[in-house]
C-alpha positions as CSV (number, residue, x, y, z in Angstrom):
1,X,-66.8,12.4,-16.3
2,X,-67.7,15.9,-14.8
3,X,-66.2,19.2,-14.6
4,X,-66.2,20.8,-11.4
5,X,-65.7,23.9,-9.5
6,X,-62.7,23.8,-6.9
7,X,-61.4,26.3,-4.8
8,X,-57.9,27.9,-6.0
9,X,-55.0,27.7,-3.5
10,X,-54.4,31.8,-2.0
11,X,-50.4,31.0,-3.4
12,X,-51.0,28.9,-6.3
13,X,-49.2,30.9,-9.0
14,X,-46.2,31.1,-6.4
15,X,-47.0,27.5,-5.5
16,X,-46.2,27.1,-9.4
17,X,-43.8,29.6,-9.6
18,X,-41.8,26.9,-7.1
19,X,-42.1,23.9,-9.1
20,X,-40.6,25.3,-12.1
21,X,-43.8,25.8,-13.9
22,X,-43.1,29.2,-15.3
23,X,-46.1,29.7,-17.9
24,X,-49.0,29.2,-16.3
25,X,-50.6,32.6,-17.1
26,X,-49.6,32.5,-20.6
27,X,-51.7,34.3,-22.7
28,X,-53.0,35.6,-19.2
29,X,-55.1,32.4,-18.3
30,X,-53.4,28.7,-19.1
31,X,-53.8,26.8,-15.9
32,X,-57.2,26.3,-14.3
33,X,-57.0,26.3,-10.7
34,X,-60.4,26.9,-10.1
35,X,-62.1,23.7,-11.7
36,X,-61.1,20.0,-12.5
37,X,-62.3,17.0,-14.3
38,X,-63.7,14.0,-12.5
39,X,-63.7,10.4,-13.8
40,X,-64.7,7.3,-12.4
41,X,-61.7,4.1,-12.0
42,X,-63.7,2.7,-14.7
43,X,-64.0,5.3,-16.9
44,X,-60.5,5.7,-16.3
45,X,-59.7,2.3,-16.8
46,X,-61.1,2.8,-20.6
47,X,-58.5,5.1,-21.2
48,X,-56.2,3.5,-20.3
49,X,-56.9,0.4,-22.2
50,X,-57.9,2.3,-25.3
51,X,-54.4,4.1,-24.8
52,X,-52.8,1.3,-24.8
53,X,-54.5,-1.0,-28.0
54,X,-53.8,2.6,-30.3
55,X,-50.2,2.3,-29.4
56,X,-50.1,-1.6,-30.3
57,X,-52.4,-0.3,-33.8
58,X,-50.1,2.6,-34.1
59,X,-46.9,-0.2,-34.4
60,X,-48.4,-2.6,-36.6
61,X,-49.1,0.4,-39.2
62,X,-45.8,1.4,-39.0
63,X,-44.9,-2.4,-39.5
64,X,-47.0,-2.2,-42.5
65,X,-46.0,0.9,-44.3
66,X,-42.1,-0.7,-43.6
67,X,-43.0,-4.3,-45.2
68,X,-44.8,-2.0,-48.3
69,X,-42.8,1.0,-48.8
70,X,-46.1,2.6,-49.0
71,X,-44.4,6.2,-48.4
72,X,-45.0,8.2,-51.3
73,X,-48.8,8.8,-50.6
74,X,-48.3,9.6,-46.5
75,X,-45.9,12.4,-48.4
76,X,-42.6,10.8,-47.4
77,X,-39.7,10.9,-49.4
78,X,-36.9,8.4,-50.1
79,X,-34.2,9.9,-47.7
80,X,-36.1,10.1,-44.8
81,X,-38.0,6.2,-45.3
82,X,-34.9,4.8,-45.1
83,X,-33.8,6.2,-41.7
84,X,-37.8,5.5,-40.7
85,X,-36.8,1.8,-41.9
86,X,-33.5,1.5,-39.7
87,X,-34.8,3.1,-36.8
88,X,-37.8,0.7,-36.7
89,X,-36.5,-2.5,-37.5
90,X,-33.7,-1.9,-34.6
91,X,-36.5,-0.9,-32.1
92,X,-34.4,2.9,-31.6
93,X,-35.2,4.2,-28.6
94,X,-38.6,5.8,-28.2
95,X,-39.2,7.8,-24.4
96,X,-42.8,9.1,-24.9
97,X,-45.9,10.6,-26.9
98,X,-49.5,11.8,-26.8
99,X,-52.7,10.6,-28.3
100,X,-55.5,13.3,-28.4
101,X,-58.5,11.2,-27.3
102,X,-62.5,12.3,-27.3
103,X,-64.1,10.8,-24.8
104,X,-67.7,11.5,-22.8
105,X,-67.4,9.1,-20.2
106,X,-69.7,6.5,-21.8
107,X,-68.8,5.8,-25.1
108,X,-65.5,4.5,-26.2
109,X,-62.2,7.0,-26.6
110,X,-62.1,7.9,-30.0
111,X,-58.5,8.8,-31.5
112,X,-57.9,12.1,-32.9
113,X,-53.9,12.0,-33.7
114,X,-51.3,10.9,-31.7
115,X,-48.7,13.4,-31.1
116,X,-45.2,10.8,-31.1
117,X,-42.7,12.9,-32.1
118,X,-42.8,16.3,-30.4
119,X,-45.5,16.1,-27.7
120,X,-45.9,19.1,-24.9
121,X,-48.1,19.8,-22.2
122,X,-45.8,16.8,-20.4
123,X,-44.9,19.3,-17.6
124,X,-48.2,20.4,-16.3
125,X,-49.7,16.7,-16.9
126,X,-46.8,14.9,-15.3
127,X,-46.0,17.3,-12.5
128,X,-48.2,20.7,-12.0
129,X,-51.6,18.3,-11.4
130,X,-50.4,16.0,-9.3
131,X,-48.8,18.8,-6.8
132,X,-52.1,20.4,-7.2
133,X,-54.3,17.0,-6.3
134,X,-51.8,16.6,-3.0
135,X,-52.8,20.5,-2.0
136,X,-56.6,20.2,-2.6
137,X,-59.1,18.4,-0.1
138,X,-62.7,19.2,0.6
139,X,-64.4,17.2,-2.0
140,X,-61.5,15.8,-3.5
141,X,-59.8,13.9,-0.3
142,X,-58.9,10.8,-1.0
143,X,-58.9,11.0,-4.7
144,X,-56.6,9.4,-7.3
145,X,-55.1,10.8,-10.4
146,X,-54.1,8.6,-13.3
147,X,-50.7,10.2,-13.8
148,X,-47.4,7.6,-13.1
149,X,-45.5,9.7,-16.1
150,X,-42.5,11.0,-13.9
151,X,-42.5,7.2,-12.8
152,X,-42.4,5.8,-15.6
153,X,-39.6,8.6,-17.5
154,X,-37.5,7.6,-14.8
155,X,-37.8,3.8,-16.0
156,X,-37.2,4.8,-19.9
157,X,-34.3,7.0,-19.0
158,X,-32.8,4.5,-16.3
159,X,-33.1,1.8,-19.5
160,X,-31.1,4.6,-21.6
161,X,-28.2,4.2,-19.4
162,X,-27.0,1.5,-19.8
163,X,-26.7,1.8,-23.6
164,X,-25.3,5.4,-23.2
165,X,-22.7,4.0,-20.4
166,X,-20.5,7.2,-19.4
167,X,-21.6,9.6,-22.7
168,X,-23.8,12.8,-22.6
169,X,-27.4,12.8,-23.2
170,X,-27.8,15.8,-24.7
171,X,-31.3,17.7,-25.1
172,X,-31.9,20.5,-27.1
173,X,-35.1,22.7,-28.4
174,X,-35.8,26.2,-29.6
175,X,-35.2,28.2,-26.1
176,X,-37.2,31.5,-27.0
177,X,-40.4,28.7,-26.3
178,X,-40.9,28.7,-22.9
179,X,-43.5,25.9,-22.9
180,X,-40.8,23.8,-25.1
181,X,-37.7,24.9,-23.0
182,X,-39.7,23.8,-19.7
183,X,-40.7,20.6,-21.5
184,X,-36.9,19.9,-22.4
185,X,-35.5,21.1,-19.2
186,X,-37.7,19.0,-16.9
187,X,-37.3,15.7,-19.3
188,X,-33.0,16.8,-18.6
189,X,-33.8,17.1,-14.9
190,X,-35.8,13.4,-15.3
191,X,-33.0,12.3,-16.6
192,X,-30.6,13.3,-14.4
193,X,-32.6,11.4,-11.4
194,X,-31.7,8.6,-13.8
195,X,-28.1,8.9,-13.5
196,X,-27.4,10.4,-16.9
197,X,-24.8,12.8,-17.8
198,X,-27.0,15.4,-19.1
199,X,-26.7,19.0,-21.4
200,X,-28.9,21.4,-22.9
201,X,-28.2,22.9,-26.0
202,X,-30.1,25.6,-28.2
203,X,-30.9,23.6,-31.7
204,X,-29.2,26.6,-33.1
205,X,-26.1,26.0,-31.3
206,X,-25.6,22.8,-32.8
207,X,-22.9,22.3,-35.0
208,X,-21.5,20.1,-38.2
209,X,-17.7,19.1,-38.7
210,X,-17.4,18.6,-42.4
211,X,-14.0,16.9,-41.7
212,X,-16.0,14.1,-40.2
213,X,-19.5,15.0,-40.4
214,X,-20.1,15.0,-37.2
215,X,-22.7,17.0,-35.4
216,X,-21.0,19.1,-31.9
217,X,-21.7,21.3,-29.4
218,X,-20.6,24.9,-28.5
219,X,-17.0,23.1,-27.2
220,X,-16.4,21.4,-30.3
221,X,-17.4,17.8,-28.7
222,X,-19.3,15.4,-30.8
223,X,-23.2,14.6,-29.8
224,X,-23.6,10.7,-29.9
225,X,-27.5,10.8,-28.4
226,X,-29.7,14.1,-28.5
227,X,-32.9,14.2,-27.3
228,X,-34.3,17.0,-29.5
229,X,-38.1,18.5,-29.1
230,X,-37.8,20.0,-32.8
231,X,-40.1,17.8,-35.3
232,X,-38.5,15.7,-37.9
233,X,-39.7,16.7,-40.8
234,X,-38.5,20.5,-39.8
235,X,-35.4,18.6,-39.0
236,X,-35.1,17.5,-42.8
237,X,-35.6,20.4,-44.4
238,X,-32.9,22.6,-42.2
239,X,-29.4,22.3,-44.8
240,X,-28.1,19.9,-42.8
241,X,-30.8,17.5,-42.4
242,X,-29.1,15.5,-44.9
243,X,-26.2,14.2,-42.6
244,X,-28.2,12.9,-40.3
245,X,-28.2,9.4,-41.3
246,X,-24.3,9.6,-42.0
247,X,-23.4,11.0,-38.8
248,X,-24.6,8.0,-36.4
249,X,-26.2,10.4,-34.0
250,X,-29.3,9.2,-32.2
251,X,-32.0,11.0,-32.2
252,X,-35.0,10.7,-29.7
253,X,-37.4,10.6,-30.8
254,X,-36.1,8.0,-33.4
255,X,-37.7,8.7,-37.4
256,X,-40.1,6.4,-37.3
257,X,-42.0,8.3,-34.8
258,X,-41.9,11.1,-37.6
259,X,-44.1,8.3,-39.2
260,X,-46.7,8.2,-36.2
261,X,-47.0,11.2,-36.0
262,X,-48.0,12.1,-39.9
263,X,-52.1,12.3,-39.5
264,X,-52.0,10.4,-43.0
265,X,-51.4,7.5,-41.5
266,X,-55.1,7.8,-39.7
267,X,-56.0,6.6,-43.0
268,X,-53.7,3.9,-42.8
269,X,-54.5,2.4,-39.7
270,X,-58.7,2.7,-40.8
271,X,-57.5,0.2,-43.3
272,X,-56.0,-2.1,-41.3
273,X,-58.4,-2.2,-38.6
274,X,-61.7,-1.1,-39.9
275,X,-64.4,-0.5,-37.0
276,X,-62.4,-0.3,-34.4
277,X,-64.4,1.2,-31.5
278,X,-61.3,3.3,-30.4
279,X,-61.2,4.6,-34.3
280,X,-62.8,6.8,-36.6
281,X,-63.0,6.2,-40.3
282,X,-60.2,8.2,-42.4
283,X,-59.5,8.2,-46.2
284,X,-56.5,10.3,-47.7
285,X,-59.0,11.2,-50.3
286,X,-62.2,13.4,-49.5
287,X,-64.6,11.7,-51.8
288,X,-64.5,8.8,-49.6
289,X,-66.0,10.2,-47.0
290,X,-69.5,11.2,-45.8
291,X,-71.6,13.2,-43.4
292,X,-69.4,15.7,-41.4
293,X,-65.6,15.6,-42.1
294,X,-62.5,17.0,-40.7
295,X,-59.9,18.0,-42.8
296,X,-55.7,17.7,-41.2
297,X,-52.7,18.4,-42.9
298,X,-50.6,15.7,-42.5
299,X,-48.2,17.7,-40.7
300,X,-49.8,20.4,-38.1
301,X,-50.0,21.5,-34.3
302,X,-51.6,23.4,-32.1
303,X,-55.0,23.2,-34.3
304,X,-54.1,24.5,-37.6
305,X,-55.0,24.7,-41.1
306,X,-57.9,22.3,-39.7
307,X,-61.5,22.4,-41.0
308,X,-63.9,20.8,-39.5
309,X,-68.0,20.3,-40.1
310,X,-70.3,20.0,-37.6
311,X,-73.9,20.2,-37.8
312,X,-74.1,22.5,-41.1
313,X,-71.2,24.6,-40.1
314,X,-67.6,24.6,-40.7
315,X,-65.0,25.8,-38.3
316,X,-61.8,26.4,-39.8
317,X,-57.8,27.6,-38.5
318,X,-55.4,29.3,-40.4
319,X,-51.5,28.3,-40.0
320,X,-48.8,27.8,-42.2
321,X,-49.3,23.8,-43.1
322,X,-50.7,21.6,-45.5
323,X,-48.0,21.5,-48.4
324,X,-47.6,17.9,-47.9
325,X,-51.6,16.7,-48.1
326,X,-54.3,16.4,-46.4
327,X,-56.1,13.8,-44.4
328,X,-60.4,13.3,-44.1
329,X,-61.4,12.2,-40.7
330,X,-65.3,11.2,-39.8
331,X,-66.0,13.7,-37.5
332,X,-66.8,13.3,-33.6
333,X,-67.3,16.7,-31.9
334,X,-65.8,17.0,-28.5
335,X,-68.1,16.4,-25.0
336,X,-69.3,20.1,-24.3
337,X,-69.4,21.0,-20.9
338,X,-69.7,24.6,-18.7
339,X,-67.1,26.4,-17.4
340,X,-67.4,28.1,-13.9
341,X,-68.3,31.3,-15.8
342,X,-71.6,29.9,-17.3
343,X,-69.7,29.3,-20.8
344,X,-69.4,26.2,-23.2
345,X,-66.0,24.7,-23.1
346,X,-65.1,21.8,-25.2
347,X,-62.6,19.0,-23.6
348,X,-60.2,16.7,-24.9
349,X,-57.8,14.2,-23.2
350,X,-54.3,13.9,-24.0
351,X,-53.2,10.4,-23.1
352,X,-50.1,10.0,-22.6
353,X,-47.6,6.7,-24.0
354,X,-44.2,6.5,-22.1
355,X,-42.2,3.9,-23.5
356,X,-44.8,1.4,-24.6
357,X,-47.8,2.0,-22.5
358,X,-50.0,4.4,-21.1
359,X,-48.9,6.3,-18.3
360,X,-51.3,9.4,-17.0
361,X,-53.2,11.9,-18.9
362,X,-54.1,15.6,-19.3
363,X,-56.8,17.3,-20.2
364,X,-57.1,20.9,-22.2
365,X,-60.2,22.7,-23.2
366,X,-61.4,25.3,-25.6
367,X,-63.8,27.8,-26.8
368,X,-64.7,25.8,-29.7
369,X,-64.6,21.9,-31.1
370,X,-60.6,22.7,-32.5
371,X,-58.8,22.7,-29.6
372,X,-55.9,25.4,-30.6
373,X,-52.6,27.0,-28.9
374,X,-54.8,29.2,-26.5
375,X,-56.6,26.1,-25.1
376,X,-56.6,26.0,-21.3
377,X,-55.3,23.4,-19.4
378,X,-57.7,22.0,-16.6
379,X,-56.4,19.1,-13.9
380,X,-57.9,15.5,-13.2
381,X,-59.2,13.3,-10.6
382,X,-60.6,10.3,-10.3
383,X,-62.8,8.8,-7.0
C-alpha cells in the first residue's frame, strides 16, 4: 500500500464537470488528482474478505439484539425496535453501506464503524475513480481498481423490480447538500438503467394524508417504496416519524440498518466475537477499557463529538451528538503517509457492501487521525 504522485489530467475538473461530479473542489480542494493509492491483488484481496466476514458479524449481531431485545442499552426505544424487528426477520430490502476500515497493507483491516444507513462518498468511489484510472497511464497502465459498485447497484436495483412491478421508486434527500443530492441522484439514474420508474423528491416535500395516513408526493400520489438518504433516527424524531410503521411505506434503507449503523453495537459485536483479527475491542462502558481509547456517540458523522487518545494526547471534534451515549473503542491510529506537499496525511478505506458483499472501495485522507467533513478524497489502484 503506497501513495503516489500522478500527473493531473490538463481538463480534469471539466473532465468532472462531465460526469456529473459537481463538488470536487468543495471546500476548494476535495478530489486529489495529483496522487493515488497503490495496493497489491493480495492486499486487496484482504479487504475484500475482511469486508465481507464484518458484514456476515454485522448480521448475526443484529440477529442477536432481535432474539434478546437488548435495545434499551444501544439507546433504542420501543417504537422503533419493533419496526427494526419486522424489517429484519422479512429480510427488507437493503441496497448498500460503508465500513470505515484501517488498514497498512500488512496487518489485518481493522473496523472502525460501518456506515449502513446513510453512506456517501458512493459517487466519487463508484464512478469519479474509475473514469480517472481509464484516463491515466504512465505508471499506472495496465492497472486494476477494485470498484464493481455501479455493477453490482445495477444487480440490487434490477432485484427491486420485480417486487416494485410497475410502481415508483421514489428517492428523496435534503437538496441544499450537494454531496447528498449527487449521491441520491446518481443511485435514481442507477436505477433507471435498471428499469425502474423513478422520482426525486425533496424530504421536505413529502407529505401525510391523515385520512389515510399515507405518506404523498407534491401531486397528492401515495409513496409505496422511497429510497431516502436522511438517517433513521432523524427520521423518528421529525412529527411524523410515528406513522411510519402504520403507513406500509418501504423505506431503503430498511430500520434495522438504523441498528448497524449505531456505533454501540461495536460493543456488541466484541462480545460475540472476541479477538477477531478484523476487530477491535469495544465496551459501552469506559472503565472497561485500557491504554488509548476512542470515544463515539452512538449516533455521529463526518468525525464528531469524537475523542480520541493517542500516544499521551487527545484529539477531540465538536458537533452536535452524543445525547444517546457513548461507545469506547481500543484505539488503532490510521497508517500515516506524505502528501505530495511534504505533509502527514492519515488514510482510511471506505469499503463498500452492496447488497451482501463487498463491492469496491474508496479511500479519504486527513490532516489528523479523525478523519472529518474536510477530509480529501484520494483514488486507488491496484497492479
Amino acid at each position: 500500500m503506497r501513495r503516489i504522485a500522478v500527473t493531473p489530467r490538463p481538463d480534469w475538473q471539466d473532465e468532472m464537470a462531465r460526469i456529473g461530479f459537481n463538488y470536487h473542489s468543495i471546500d476548494g480542494n476535495y478530489w486529489q488528482e495529483d496522487a493515488c493509492y497503490v495496493f497489491t491483488e493480495g492486499q486487496i484481496d484482504l479487504i475484500e474478505d475482511a469486508t465481507n466476514a464484518l458484514h456476515q458479524m454485522y448480521v448475526q449481531a443484529v440477529a442477536h439484539v432481535v432474539k434478546t431485545g437488548d435495545y434499551e442499552r444501544l439507546g433504542i426505544d420501543d417504537a422503533i425496535a419493533k419496526q427494526i424487528e419486522d424489517s429484519f426477520r422479512t429480510q427488507a430490502v437493503s441496497l448498500y453501506g460503508r465500513f470505515d476500515l484501517c488498514f497498512d497493507g500488512f496487518n489485518p483491516p481493522k473496523l472502525y464503524e460501518y456506515n449502513a444507513d446513510t453512506p456517501t462518498a458512493l459517487f466519487e468511489a463508484s464512478v469519479a475513480q474509475w473514469y480517472w484510472l481509464q484516463a491515466q497511464g504512465g505508471i499506472l497502465s495496465g492497472a486494476d481498481q477494485f470498484n464493481s459498485i455501479h455493477e453490482r447497484l445495477l444487480v440490487e436495483f434490477g432485484a427491486l423490480k420485480s417486487t416494485i412491478n410497475q410502481d415508483t421508486l421514489y428517492l428523496t434527500a435534503v437538496s441544499n447538500s450537494m454531496e447528498d443530492l449527487t449521491t441520491t441522484q446518481y443511485l435514481q439514474d442507477v436505477a433507471i438503467q435498471a428499469g425502474l420508474k423513478t422520482e426525486y423528491i425533496d424530504i421536505g416535500s413529502i407529505g401525510y394524508r391523515a385520512r389515510d395516513g399515507q405518506f404523498t408526493d407534491l401531486q397528492d400520489r401515495v409513496i409505496h417504496n422511497l429510497f431516502k438518504l436522511y438517517p433513521w433516527e432523524w427520521l423518528m424524531a421529525e412529527d411524523f416519524g410515528k406513522y411510519i410503521a402504520s403507513s406500509g411505506i418501504r423505506l431503503i434503507e430498511p430500520a434495522y440498518k438504523l441498528l448497524m449503523s449505531n456505533k454501540a453495537l461495536l460493543a456488541v459485536l466484541w462480545e460475540l466475537f472476541p479477538n477477531h483479527p478484523n476487530l477491535l475491542p469495544a465496551s459501552l462502558t469506559a472503565a472497561d477499557m485500557t491504554g488509548n481509547v476512542v470515544k463515539k456517540p452512538f449516533y455521529s458523522r463526518e468525525g464528531a463529538n469524537i475523542s480520541l487518545t493517542h500516544a499521551n494526547q487527545t484529539l477531540s471534534t465538536h458537533g452536535q451528538y452524543g445525547q444517546e451515549g457513548y461507545v469506547y473503542q481500543a484505539s488503532s491510529p490510521l497508517p500515516k503517509f506524505s502528501n505530495n506537499q511534504g505533509q502527514d496525511v492519515f488514510a482510511v478505506i471506505g469499503s463498500w457492501i452492496v447488497g451482501h458483499s463487498a463491492a469496491g472501495i474508496g479511500i479519504r485522507e486527513d490532516s489528523t487521525l479523525i478523519t472529518k467533513d474536510t477530509s480529501l478524497f484520494v483514488p486507488h489502484a491496484f497492479i
